[in-house]
N, C-alpha and C positions, 0 to 999 in steps of 0.2 A: 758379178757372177754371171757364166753364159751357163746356157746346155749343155751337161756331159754330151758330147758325142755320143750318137749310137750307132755303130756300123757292123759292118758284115765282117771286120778283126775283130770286134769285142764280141760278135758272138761266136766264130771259130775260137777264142781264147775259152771264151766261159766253156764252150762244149767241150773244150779238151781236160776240163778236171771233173764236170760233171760225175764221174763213175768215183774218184776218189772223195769228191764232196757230197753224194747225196747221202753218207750214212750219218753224215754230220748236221745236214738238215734231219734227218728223220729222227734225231737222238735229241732235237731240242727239251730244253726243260731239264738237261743236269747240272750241271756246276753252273753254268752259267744262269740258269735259273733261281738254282739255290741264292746264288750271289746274289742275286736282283732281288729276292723277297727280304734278304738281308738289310739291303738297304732301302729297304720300302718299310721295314721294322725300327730301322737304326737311323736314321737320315743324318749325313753329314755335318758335323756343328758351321760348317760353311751357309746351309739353306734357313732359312726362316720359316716355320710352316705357315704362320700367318704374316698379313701385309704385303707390303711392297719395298725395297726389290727382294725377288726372291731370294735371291742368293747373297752375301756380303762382297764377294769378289766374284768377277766375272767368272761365267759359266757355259762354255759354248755344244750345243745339242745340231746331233747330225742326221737331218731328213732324206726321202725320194720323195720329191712332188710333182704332181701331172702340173706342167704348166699349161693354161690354158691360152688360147692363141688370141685370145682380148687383153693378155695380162699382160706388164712392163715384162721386159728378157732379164732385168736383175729384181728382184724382189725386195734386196735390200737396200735401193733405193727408195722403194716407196715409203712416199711418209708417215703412213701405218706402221708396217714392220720397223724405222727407227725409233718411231714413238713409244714403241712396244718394247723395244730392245735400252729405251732408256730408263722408262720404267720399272722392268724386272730383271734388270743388270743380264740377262738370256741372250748368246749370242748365236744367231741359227744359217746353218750352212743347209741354205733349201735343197742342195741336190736334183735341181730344177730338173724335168724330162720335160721332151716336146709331146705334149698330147697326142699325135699319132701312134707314138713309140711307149706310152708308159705302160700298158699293158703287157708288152711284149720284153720290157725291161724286167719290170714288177716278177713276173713268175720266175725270169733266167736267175735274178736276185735272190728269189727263194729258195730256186731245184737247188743252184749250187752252194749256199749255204754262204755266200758273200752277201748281208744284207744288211740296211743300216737300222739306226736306233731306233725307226718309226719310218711307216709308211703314212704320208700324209695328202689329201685329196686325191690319194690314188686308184679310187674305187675298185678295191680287193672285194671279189665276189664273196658272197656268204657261205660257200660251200669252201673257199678256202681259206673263209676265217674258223670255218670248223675245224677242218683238219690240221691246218699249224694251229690254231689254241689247242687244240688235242694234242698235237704234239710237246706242245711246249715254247715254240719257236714265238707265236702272239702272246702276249704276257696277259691273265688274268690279271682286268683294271679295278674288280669290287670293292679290294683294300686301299688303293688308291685313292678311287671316287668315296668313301667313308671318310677318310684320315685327311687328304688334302685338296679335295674338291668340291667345296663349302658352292660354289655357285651354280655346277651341274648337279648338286645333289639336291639343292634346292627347285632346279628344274624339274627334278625326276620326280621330287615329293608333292609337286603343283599337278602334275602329269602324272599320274600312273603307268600309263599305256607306252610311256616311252621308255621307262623300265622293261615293261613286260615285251615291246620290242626289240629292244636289244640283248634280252637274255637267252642264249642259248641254250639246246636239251644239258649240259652239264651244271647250267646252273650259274655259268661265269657268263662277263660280260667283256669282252675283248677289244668292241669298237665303241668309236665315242659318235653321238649324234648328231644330225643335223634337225634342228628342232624347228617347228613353226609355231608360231606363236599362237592358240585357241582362238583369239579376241580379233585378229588379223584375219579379216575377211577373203579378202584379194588372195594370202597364199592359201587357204581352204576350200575358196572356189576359184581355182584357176581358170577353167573352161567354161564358158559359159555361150549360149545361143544366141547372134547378132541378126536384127534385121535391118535392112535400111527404111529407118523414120520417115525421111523426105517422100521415099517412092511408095510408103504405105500412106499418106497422108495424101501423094498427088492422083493416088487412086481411090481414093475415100472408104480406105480398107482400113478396121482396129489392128488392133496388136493382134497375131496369132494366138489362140491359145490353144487348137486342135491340132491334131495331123492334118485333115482335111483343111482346115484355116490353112493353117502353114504353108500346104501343097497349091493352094490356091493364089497366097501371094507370088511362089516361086515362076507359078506359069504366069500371072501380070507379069512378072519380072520377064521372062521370055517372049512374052509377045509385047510390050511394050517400050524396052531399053535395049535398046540396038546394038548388038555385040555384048552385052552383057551376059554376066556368068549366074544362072539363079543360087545354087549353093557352089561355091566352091573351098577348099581346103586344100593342104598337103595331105596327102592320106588324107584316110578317114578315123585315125587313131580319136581324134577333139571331137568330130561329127559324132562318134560312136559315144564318144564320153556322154553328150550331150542329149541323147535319147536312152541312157540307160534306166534312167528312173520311169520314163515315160514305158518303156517295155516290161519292167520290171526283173530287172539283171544289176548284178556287180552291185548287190545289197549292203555289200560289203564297203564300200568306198572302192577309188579306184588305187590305191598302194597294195593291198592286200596281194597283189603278185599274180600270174600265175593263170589268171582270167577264172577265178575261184571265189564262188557266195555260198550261202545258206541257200538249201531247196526249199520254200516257203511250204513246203508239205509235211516234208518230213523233218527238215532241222540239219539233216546231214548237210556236210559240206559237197557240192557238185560242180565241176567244171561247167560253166554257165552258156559257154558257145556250142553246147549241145540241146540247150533247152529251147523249150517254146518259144518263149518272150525272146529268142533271141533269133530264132528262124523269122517270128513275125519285125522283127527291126530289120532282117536282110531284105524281107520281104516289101515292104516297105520302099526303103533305099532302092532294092531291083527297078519299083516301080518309077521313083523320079529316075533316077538311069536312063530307064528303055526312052520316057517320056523329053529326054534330052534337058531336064530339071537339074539332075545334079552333073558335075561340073565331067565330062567325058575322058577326060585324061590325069582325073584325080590319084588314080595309082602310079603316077610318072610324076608329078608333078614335084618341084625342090621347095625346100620356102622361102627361097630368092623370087621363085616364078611365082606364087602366092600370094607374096606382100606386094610385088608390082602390081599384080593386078587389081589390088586392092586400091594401092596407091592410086592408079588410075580411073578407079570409081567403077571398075567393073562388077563387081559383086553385090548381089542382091543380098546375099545372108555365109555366115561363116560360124564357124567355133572357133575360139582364141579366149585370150585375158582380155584382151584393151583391143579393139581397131585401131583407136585414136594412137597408141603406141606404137607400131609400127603402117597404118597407112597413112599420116601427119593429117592433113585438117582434114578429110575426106570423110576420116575415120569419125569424126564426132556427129556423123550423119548416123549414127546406128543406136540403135533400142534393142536393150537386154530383154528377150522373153522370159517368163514365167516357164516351168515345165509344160512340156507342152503333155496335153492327153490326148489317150484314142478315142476317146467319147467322150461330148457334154456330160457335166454332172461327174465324172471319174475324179479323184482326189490326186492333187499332181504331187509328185514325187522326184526328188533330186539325189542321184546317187553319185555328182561328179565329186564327191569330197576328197578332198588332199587326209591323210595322218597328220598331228603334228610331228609324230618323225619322219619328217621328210626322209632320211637318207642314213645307212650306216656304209662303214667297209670305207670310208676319208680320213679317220684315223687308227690305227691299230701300232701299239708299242712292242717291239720284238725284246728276242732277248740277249741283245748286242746292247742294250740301253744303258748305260754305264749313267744316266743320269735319272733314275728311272722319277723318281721325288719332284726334281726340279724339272722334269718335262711334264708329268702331270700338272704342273702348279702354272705351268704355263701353256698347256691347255684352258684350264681353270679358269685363267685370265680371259679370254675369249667369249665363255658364258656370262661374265659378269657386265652391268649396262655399262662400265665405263670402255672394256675391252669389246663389245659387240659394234658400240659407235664407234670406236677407232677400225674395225675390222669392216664395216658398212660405207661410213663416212669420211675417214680420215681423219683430221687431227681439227680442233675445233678454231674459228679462226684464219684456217687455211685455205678448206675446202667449203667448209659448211658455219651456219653462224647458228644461234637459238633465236628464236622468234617467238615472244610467247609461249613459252615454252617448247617447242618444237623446233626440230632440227631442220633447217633450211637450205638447201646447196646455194651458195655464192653464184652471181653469176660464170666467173668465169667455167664453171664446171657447168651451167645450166645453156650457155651459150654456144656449147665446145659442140661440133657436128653429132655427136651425140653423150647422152651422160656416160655410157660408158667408158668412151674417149677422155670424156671430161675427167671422171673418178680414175683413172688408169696408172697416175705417178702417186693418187693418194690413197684409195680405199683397196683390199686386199680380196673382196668374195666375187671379182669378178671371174666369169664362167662356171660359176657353180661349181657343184661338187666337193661342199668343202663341211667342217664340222664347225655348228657354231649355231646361234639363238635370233631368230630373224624375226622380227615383228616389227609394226606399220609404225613405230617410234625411231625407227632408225633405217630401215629395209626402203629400198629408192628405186626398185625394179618396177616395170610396166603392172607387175602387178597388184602395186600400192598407189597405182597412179588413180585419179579422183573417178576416172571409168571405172575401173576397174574393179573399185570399190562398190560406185552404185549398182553396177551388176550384180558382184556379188549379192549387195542387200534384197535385189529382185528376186533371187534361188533360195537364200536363206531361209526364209523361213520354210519351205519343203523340204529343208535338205535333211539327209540321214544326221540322227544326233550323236552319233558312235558308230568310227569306222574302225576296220583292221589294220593295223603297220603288217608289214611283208612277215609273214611267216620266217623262224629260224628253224634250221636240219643238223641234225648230225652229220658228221663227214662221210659216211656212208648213205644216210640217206638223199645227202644232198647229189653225191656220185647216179644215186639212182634215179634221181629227178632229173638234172641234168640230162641224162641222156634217154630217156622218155623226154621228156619236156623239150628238146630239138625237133624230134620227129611230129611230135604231137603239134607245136607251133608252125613249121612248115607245114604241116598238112592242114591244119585251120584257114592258115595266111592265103594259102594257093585257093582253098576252097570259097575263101571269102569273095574273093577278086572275083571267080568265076561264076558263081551265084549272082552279086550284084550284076554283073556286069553281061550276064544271060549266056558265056559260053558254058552255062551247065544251070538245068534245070532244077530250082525248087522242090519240085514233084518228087526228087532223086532224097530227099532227105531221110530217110530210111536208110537207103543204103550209104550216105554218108555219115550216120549214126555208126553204122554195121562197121564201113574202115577203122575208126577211133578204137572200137574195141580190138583192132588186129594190132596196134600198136601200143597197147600200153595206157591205157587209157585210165583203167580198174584202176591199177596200182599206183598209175598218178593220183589220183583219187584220194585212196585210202592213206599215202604218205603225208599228206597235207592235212586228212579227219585223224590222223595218229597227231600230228602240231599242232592241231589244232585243240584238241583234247587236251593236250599235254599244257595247253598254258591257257586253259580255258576255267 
């Protein structure tokens, strides 16, 4: 299987029915919906509801998937996807897309009402899982996941929140989840605070636990490591993460979307880049900036340019998963901080937490789905431990062996220039984006790796014990977020840069309060304290 082409014919073809097809997108949910509940009532004496293989004779299900540019070009090579296919008799035409292009695919696929049986890792925004499930076109999955989805329903019942994040204001649930495991450290603290061990030791400095600590190792770093970078990052999206507890922002965790907590005064829901604790974080950041502390071309920087320099032992301090992951041995020079506080005696606070729902909008079933039974059941498969190691690891024996009980990658995948290289002909989650149950029993990403983990356990215990999954909208509400939520981000983004970075005065924060309200600000506000409400 290669990539459907995507060019500049298929999209003059699709724009030329566009006007004939869009009344057949907007009327999703008749007959062909009817039909689909039918056999989601009725299921075929061909399908099995329980066991394995699904179906008695072959059964072939028709996808669009993002492929992602780390993954094989045929999918049904990989020894996953056959081992799956011999399993539950399920034969799947992935409908591969080039990652550049699936977005761009994905919507031409919807307006004009040519769409196949399931969008899959195609991350379909939440705002138009509202609108096609409202229409009809996304197929409510409740009775599905009830009747033939015994392993994510057991997910859901372990997890509440993962329910409660994937239901929308109707009530129905549309998309299928990407779940993290609770007990799996590494995916719930992703970010975490690095300093370099060596160069705190070869200066006879403890571990940071202040700002002013911290600030004081950064300048060692500067005047004593020659060309050295005292913090550096891509952005400062990880840096930001990594002081939110310490300012007291993003209460919420950081999924919750939107750059949206609780006001610790009043309870309401407030956009947080307008608060205190979040002026005193820029404020702060301004100051290593001006001081030549934090890294001077940190808003330019790729994370090609960021691992190298890591690589090369420039970096005195970072935010990431693992050093050791992407700078190789260098990396295991660094020690995970504690949160750090603004003052001795302050109680430290970690609000970098992951949701276990990582992700929705990777699977969603339309109503083109003529298998609708036996695609669910083959989702289904995916949730369960024997389908999550095959979708992580590959096929056991081939890739990966058990080692007292634990799944161990084989050398040749452990040897291969990297695991991902390695896992490429046999495991399926590479690039992310995809739906499915990932925990440190099977999951082989940087951020299950043995750093990664003791980091983790340094934040753990301050960390938030209950965070928010992303908010779901109505398709109207979502319309209106959307486009407040543009202008409202551009103006933060621009403003951020300029504050840190001194071409605009701190001082001025008043009247950068005063713009947020000219665009929309209130109303972003209060559509989020309506979701918020609403599933609260």
């Amino acid at each position: 299987m290669t990539i459907s082409p995507f060019t500049r014919r298929t999209v003059l073809a699709t724009s030329a029915v566009l006007a004939s097809s869009a009344a057949l997108a907007a009327c999703g949910g008749g007959s062909e919906s009817t039909d689909t509940s039918e056999k989601i009532d009725n299921p075929d004496d061909n399908i099995n509801t329980e066991g394995m293989p699904i179906v008695d004779g072959p059964v072939k299900i028709s996808l669009m998937s993002r492929r992602p540019n780390t993954t094989a070009e045929d999918w049904n090579t990989i020894a996953a996807a056959k081992e799956a296919q011999s399993i539950t008799n399920i034969e799947v035409d992935w409908g591969l897309v080039a990652e550049e292009a699936t977005a761009e695919r994905r919507n031409l696929m919807l307006t004009s009402g040519d769409y196949p049986e399931a969008f899959y890792r195609s991350g379909v925004p939440g705002g138009d899982i509202a609108k096609y499930g409202e229409q009809g076109v996304f197929v409510a999955l409740n009775d599905l996941i009830e009747k033939y989805m015994p392993n994510l329903k057991a997910r859901l019942e372990e997890t509440p929140a993962l329910r409660t994040g994937l239901t929308f204001p109707d009530e129905n649930i549309y998309s299928l989840p990407g779940i993290y495991d609770p007990t799996t450290l590494g995916l719930r603290y992703q970010t975490k605070l690095w300093a370099r061990q060596d160069w705190l030791d070869a200066a006879g400095m403890s571990t940071p636990e202040t700002v002013d600590e911290y600030r004081a190792f950064l300048e060692e770093v500067k005047g004593t490591q020659k060309g050295a970078v005292p913090l550096g990052g891509q952005g400062l999206g990880s840096i930001f993460a990594s002081l939110y507890g310490t300012f007291g922002i993003a209460n919420q965790g950081t999924d919750a979307g939107a750059a949206v907590d609780l006001d610790p005064e009043t309870g309401a829901v407030r956009y947080y880049p307008t608060s205190d604790g979040y002026r005193e974080m820029l404020t702060f950041l301004h100051g290593l900036y001006a001081d030549g502390l934090l890294q001077q071309d940190i808003f330019a920087t790729d994370f090609a340019a960021f691992t190298a320099a890591g690589t090369d032992g420039k970096l005195g301090s970072c935010a990431i998963q693992a050093p050791a992951g992407y700078f190789g041995k260098v990396g295991e020079s660094y020690a995970a901080l504690k949160p750090l506080v603004r003052s001795a005696g302050d109680e430290p606070a970690w609000h970098a937490v992951r949701s276990e729902l990582s992700s929705i909008g990777n699977f969603v079933m339309t109503d083109n789905c003529e298998h609708p039974v036996e695609m669910a059941r083959w989702m289904d498969f995916w949730y369960s431990e024997e389908g999550a190691k095959l979708f992580f690891l590959g096929v056991e024996g081939e890739s990966y062996e058990m080692v007292d009980g634990r799944a161990e990658l084989l050398p040749a995948i452990t040897e291969a220039a990297s695991i991902d290289e390695g896992l490429q002909e046999h495991a399926l989650y590479l690039g992310g984006w995809y739906p499915g149950w990932a925990t440190g029993d099977w999951f082989r990403g940087v951020e299950t790796s043995e750093q990664s983990t003791e980091g983790a356990k340094v934040v753990e215990p301050f960390a938030l014990k209950e965070v928010w999954p992303a908010f779901t909208f109505s398709a109207e509400e979502s319309q209106n977020i959307t486009t407040m939520g543009n202008d409202i981000t551009k103006y933060a983004d621009e403003s951020v840069a300029a504050f840190i970075t001194g071409e605009r005065s701190l001082d001025e924060w008043d009247d950068h309060l005063a713009t947020f309200d000219t665009i929309g600000l209130a109303d972003y506000v209060a559509t989020h304290q309506t979701a918020h409400e609403r599933r609260s």
